[in-house]
Each structure stands twice: as structure tokens, then as C-alpha cells.
TIVEX-593415 format. One record per residue (C-alpha): residue in one letter; x, y, z; residue number from 1. Coordinates in steps of 0.2 Angstrom, whole numbers, plus 5000, padded with zeros to 4 digits. Layout:
N
[pt A,[X,Y,Z],NUM] ...
//
This chain:
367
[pt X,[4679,4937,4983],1] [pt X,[4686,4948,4967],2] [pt X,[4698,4961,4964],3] [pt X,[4703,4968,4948],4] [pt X,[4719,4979,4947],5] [pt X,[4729,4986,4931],6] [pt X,[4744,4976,4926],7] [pt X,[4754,4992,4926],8] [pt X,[4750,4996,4944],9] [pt X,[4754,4979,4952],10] [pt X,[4769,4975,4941],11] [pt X,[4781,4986,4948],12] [pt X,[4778,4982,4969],13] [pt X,[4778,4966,4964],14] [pt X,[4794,4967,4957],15] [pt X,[4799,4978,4974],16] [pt X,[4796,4962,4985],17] [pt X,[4801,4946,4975],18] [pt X,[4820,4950,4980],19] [pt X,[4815,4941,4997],20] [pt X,[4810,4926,4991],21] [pt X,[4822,4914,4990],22] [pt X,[4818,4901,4974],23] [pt X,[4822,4887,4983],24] [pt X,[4813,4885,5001],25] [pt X,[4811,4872,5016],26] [pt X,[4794,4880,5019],27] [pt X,[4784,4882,5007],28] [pt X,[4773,4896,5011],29] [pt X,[4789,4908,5011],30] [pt X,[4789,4905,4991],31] [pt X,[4773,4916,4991],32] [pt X,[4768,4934,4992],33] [pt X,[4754,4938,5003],34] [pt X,[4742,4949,4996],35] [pt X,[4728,4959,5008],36] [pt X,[4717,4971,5003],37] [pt X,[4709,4983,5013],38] [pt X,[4698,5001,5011],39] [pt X,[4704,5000,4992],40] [pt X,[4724,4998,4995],41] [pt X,[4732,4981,4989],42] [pt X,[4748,4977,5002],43] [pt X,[4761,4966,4995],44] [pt X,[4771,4957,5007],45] [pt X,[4786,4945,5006],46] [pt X,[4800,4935,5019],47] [pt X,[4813,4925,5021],48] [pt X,[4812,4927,5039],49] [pt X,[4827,4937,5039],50] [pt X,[4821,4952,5028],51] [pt X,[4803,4957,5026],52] [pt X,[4797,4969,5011],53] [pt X,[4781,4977,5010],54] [pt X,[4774,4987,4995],55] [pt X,[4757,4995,4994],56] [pt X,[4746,4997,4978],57] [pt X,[4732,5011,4980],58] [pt X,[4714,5013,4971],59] [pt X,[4710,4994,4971],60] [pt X,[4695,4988,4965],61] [pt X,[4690,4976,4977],62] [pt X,[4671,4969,4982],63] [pt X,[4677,4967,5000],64] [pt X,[4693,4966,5010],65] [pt X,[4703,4949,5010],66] [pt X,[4721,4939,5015],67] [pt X,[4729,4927,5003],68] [pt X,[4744,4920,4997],69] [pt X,[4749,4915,4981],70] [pt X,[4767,4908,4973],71] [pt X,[4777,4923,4971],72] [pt X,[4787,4920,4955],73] [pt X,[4773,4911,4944],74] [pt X,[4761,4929,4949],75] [pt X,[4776,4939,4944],76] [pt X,[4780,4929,4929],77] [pt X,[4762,4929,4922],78] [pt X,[4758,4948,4925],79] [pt X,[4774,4952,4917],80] [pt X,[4768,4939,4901],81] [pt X,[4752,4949,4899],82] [pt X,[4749,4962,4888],83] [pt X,[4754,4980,4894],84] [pt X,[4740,4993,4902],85] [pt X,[4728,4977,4903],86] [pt X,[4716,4973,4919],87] [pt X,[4719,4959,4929],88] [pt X,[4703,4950,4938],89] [pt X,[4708,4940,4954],90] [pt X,[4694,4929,4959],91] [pt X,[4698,4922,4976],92] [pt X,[4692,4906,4983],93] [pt X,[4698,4893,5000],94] [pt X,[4713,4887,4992],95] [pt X,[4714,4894,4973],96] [pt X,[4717,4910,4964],97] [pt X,[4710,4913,4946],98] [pt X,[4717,4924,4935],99] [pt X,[4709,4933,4920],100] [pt X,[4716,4946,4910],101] [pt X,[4708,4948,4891],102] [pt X,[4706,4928,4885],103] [pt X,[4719,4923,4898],104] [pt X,[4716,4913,4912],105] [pt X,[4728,4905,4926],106] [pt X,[4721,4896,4941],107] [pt X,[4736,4897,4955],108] [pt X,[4735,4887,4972],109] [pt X,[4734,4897,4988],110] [pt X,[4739,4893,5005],111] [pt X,[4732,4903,5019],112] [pt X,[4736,4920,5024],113] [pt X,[4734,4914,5043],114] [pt X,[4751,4905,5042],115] [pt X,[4762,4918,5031],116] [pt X,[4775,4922,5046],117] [pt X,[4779,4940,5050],118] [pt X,[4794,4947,5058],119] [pt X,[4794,4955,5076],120] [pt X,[4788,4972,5079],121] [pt X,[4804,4984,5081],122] [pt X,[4809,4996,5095],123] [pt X,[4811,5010,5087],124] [pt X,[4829,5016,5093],125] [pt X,[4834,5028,5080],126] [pt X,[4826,5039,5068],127] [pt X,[4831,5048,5055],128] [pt X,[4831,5052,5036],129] [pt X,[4843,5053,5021],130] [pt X,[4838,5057,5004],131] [pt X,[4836,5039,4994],132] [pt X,[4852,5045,4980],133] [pt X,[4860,5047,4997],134] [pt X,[4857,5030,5003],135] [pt X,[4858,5022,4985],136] [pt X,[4876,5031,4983],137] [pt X,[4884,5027,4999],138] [pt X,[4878,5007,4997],139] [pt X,[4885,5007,4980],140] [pt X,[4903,5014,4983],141] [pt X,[4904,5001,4997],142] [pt X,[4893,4984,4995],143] [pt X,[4907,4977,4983],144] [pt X,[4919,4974,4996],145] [pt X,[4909,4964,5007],146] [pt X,[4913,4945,5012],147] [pt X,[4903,4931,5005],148] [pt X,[4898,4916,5017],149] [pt X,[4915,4921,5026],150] [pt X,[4916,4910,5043],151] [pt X,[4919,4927,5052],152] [pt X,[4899,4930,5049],153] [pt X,[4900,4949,5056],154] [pt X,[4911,4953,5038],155] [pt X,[4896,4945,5026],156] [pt X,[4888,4963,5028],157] [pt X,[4891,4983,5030],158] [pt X,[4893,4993,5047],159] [pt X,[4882,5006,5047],160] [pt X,[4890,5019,5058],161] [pt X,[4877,5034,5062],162] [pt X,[4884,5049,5072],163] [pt X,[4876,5066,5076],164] [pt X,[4884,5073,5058],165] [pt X,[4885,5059,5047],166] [pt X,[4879,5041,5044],167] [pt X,[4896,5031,5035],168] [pt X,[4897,5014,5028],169] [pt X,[4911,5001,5029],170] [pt X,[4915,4986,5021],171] [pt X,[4929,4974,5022],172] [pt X,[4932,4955,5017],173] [pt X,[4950,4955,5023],174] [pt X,[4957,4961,5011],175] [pt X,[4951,4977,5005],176] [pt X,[4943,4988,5013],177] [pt X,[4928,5001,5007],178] [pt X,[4925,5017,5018],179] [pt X,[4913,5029,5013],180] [pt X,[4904,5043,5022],181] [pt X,[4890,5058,5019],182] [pt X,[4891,5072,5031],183] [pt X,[4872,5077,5035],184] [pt X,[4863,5082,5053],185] [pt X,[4854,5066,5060],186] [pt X,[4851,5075,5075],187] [pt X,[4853,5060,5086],188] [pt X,[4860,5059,5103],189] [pt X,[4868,5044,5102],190] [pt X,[4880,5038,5090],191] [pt X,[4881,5020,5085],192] [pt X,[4886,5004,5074],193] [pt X,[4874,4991,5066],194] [pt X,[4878,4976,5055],195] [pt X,[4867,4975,5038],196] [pt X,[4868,4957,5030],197] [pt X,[4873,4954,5014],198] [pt X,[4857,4950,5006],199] [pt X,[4849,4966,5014],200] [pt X,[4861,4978,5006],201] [pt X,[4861,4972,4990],202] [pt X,[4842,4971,4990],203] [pt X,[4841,4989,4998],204] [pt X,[4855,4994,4984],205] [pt X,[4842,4987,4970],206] [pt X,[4826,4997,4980],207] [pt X,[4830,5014,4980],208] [pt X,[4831,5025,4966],209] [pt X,[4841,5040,4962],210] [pt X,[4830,5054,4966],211] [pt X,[4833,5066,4981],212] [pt X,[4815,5059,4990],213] [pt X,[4818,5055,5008],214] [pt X,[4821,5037,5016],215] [pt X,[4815,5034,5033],216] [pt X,[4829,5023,5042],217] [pt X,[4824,5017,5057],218] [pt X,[4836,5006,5070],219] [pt X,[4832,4995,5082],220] [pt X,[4840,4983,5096],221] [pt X,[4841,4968,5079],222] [pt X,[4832,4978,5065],223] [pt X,[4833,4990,5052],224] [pt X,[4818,4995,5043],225] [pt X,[4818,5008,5028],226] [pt X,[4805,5017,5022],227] [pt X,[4804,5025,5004],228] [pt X,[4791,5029,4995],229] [pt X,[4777,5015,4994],230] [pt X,[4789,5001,5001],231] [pt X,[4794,4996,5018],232] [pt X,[4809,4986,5020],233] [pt X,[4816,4978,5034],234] [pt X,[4830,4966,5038],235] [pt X,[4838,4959,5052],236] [pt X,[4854,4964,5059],237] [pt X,[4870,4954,5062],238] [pt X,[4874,4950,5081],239] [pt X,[4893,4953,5082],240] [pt X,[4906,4965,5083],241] [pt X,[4914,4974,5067],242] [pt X,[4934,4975,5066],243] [pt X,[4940,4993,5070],244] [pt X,[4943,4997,5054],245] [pt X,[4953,5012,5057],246] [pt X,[4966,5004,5063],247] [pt X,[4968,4995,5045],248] [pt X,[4967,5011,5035],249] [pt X,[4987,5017,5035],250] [pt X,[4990,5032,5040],251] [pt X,[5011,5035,5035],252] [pt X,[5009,5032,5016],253] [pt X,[5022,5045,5010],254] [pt X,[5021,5042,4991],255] [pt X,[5007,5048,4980],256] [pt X,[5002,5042,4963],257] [pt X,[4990,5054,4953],258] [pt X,[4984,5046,4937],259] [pt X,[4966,5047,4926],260] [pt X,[4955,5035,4934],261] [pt X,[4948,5029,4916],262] [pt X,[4965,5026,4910],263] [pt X,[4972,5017,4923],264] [pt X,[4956,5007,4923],265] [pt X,[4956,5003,4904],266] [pt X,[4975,4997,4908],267] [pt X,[4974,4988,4921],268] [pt X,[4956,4977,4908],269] [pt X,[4971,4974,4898],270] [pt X,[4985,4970,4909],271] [pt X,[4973,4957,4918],272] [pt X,[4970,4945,4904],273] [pt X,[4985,4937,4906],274] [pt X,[4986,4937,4925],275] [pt X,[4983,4921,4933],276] [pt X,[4968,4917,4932],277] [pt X,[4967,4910,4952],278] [pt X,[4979,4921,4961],279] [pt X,[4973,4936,4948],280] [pt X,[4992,4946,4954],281] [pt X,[4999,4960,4943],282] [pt X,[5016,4971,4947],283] [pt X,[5015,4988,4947],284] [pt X,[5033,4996,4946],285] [pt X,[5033,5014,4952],286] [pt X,[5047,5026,4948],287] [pt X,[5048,5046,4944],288] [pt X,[5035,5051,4929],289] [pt X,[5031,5033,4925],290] [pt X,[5020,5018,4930],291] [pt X,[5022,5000,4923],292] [pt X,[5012,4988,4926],293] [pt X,[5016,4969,4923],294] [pt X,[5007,4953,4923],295] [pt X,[5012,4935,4920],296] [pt X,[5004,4917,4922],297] [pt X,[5010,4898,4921],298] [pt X,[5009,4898,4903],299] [pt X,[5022,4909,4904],300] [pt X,[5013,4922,4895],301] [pt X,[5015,4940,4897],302] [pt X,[5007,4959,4897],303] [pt X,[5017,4973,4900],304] [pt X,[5011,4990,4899],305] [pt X,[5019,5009,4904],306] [pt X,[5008,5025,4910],307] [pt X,[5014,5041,4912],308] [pt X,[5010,5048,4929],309] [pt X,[5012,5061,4941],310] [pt X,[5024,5052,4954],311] [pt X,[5041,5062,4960],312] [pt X,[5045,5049,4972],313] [pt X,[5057,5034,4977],314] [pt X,[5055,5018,4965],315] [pt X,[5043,5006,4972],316] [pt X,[5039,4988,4966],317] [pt X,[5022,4981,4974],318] [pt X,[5010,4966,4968],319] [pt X,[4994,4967,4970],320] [pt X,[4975,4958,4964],321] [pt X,[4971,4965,4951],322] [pt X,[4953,4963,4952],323] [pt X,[4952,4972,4968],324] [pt X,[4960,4988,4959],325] [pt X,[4946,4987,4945],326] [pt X,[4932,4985,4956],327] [pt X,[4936,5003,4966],328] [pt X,[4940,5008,4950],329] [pt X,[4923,5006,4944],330] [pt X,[4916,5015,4959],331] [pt X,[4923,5029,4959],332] [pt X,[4917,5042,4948],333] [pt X,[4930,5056,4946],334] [pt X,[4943,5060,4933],335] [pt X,[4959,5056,4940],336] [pt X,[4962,5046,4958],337] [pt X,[4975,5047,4972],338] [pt X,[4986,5029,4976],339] [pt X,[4994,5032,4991],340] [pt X,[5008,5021,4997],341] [pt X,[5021,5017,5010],342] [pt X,[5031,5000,5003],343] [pt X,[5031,4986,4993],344] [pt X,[5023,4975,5010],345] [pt X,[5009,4988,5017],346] [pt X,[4991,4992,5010],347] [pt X,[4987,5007,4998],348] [pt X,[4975,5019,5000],349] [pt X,[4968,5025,4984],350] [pt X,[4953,5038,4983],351] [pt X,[4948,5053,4975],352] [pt X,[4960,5066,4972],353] [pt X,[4947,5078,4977],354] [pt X,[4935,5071,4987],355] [pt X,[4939,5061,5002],356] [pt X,[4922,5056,5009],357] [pt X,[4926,5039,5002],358] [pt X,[4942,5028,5002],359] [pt X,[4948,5011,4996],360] [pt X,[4962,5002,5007],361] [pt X,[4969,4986,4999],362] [pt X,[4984,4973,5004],363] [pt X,[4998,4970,4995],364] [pt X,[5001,4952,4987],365] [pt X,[5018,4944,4985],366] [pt X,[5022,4939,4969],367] 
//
């Protein structure tokens, strides 16, 4: 059996699907793709057997249809080598792949197409659409505050909350907390919570683009699939129940701290190079007109550096990590941000001072 397909349009699926394909594998036939070719389209499909991606190439040219596998990583590798806009010629035998592209010529080994294992057919529960920037936004301002292999396996992912009038993302590793929300008919009957794992999100995050074209999201009983464009991504959820995380988000902080977001965060670069480099702590010591913001380490080294701010309140001293301040930072996109605080032993609040579709809570820490 042959196909030939331009480097140019196999490239770019290819790269869509490798993200489930873990480089080091107890079975070997998860480390390839399986390629299957029907009526002129090419479909790319790869597992871990917790997510699945599918991505489709049209205008094959292919002798007849076919099923095989081959090593994920060595095709990508060696279609990314070859020469840009140049043709690639599979010639597909029982159990090897040749590959010839100008004077180039790879022979790959193949395992059988029959035993490439396929996740379970979903329910489909809930249906709806958001435009992919949409999607791609909300997982960006959120995904960095999820846990990593944290024992408490239900916080190594984000909770999707969909309601009738908005879908809204939440993340938390214990200590901060990300929250944001976009306001849009859904136009289900139901609302409800689902648990994205961490590798879905981050590899859903890297999958969608910033154009306004429609994802189809699609919520089952222990899946999520989305739909965009020529891929087809789907993930299993996480079985357990996500904190109530509005009863983490404070809701007496009396004192407000307005400050340009790029200044503080350029500060704060500075400031931390002499934190400790473990605990990562720095002071911020509040008073009328003025924020100074302090950090020390066992060397007894020292940073020290004073803003002027829009504060009219009573002095406060709190500690916190600084690189959990950086990372919201970095998220949020507006010119000057809200800290909103209670005392020197409860969490802050900082968002943006005008938009409050998303918001940051993080703890305290003593020093």
C-alpha cells in the first residue's frame, strides 16, 4: 500500500497529537501514532489512555484505504528534518514503513493498527460551544495555579463549572487560588462541575489558537472531548470532589492597594533575587501613599525597594511567596491591579481594577 502526502500538510497534525505520547512507555504501542486512511482523508490518532487526540489531514493521495502504526516521535522528528513543501512517499508493508522524500529514505517498524487501544465512546451529557480565544484565555489566566502530583488528586487539575450563563475555571494548589469566568449563553438546563486533569489542560492550553472560531465542548458522565477545527481532543476526568472554593475567596478585606501592574511586577523580579531561594518569602509593608517591599535570605543579604501607591489606609505588614505574586502578575493583562486586604494573617485578593471576571486569592506566610 502507498500514500504520498506533502510534508506541509502532515507536519502541523502531527505536531497536534504528539502531546499525548508520553516518551517513556510500559506499552509499547502507546509510543505510536496510528495513521488510517480512508476516501482520501489521513486521521491521526494518539493515547495515553487518559487523553486521546485525533487530527485529520484531507486530499491524501492514497492507492487504497489502510491502518498502521508507526513511532510517534521518530515520524515527527524526520518530517520536521526534511526539506520544506517536499512530498512524502509511505509505502506500507506487515510490519515496516518506508519513507521517501527526494533522496531520503527511512524504513520505520510498525506494530499493528488492530491493537492501538481506543478510549470508550462518550455519553454525551452536555453540549455546547465557546469561541477557542475564549477557551484558550480562561485556561491561561487559571492553569498556573493548579497542583502537581499533590496527594489530594482532585487539585492536580481545573473545575470546569458550566452554568446557564457562563462556563468558569478554578484552580487551586492550597495555597493560591485562580478564579476566572466568561459570561456567555450555554443554553443548558443543568448547571454542573467536572475536573480536567493536569496534562489535559495544559495540552488543550497549547491546542487552541487565538482566533474567535468555535470549540465544541462536549461533557460526559468521565469525559470531556473538544472539538476545534480538524482536532478532536478528549481527556478523562478526575473522580472526586473539588474544595468549595468560595468559601476560600475573602470576602471582609477592607483595605485596597491600587498600583501599575508592570511596575509592581518589575519590583517584585528585583526584590526576589535575594529571597530565599526555598521558602521564596518577601515583606510587603503597607502604609498611606507608600509600599515597601523587603526581602532577606540566610546569607544575610538584603533587597529593599519603596513604590508609591494609591493606599489611604491603616499600616499593614504581611509576608508572602513571592513567586506566587509574579505568577498572577504575569496573567493579568491590565494596567494597574487591585490588592485587597484584611490583615497581616488572612489571604489577599488581587485582581483587575476593572475587570473582575477573574481573581487571584493567596495566603499569607510568616516570616
Amino acid at each position: 500500500m502507498k500514500i504520498i502526502i506533502n510534508r506541509e500538510k502532515l507536519l502541523p497534525p502531527l505536531g497536534q497529537v504528539i502531546g499525548a505520547v508520553e516518551r517513556r512507555q510500559t506499552i509499547p504501542i502507546l509510543a505510536n501514532v496510528l495513521l488510517a486512511s480512508r476516501n482520501g482523508i489521513l486521521t491521526l490518532t494518539s493515547t495515553d489512555l487518559e487523553i486521546e487526540m485525533i487530527a485529520t489531514v484531507e486530499s491524501v493521495s492514497a492507492v487504497e484505504d489502510f491502518q498502521t502504526t508507526l513511532p510517534a516521535r521518530k515520524l515527527f522528528d524526520i518530517c520536521k528534518a526534511l526539506p520544506e513543501a517536499s512530498d512524502i512517499d509511505f509505502d506500507i508493508a506487515d510490519n515496516k514503513v518506508t519513507l521517501k522524500s527526494g533522496r531520503s529514505r527511512f524504513t520505520l517498524a510498525s506494530l499493528p493498527a488492530a491493537d492501538f487501544p481506543g478510549l470508550d465512546e462518550i455519553d454525551e451529557q452536555q453540549v455546547f460551544s465557546i469561541p477557542q480565544n475564549k477557551f484558550k484565555a480562561l485556561l491561561d489566566k487559571t492553569s498556573f495555579a493548579m497542583a502537581q502530583q499533590d496527594v489530594r488528586y482532585y487539585l492536580n487539575g481545573i473545575l470546569m463549572e458550566i452554568s446557564a450563563q457562563s462556563i468558569k475555571l478554578v484552580a487551586t494548589d492550597g495555597h493560591r487560588l485562580a478564579l476566572s469566568e466568561y459570561q456567555t449563553d450555554i443554553s443548558i438546563s443543568d448547571a454542573k462541575q467536572v475536573i480536567v486533569p493536569r496534562k489535559g489542560v495544559m495540552e488543550l492550553a497549547r491546542l487552541l489558537d487565538s482566533s474567535d472560531a468555535p470549540a465544541r465542548i462536549v461533557i460526559s458522565q468521565n469525559h470531556i472531548r473538544v472539538e476545534a477545527g480538524n482536532l478532536i481532543f478528549t481527556s478523562k476526568l478526575i473522580d472526586g470532589k473539588f474544595p468549595d472554593y468560595n468559601r476560600v475567596i475573602p470576602v471582609d478585606g477592607n483595605k485596597i492597594l491600587s498600583i501599575d501592574r508592570e511596575l509592581l511586577k518589575k519590583s517584585m523580579n528585583r526584590i526576589s533575587i535575594l529571597s530565599n531561594e526555598k521558602y521564596r518569602g518577601i515583606r510587603l509593608s503597607l502604609a498611606p501613599g507608600n509600599l515597601s517591599i523587603q526581602a532577606n535570605n540566610p546569607d544575610q543579604e538584603e533587597a529593599e525597594e519603596e513604590l508609591a501607591v494609591d493606599y489611604d489606609e491603616a499600616e499593614i505588614e504581611i509576608g508572602f511567596n513571592v513567586t506566587y505574586l509574579i505568577d498572577v502578575l504575569n496573567v493579568l493583562q491590565c494596567d494597574k491591579v487591585d490588592i485587597k486586604l484584611k490583615d497581616a494573617n488572612s489571604s489577599c485578593i488581587i485582581s483587575d481594577s476593572e475587570d473582575l471576571t477573574s481573581l487571584y486569592v493567596v495566603m499569607p506566610m510568616r516570616l
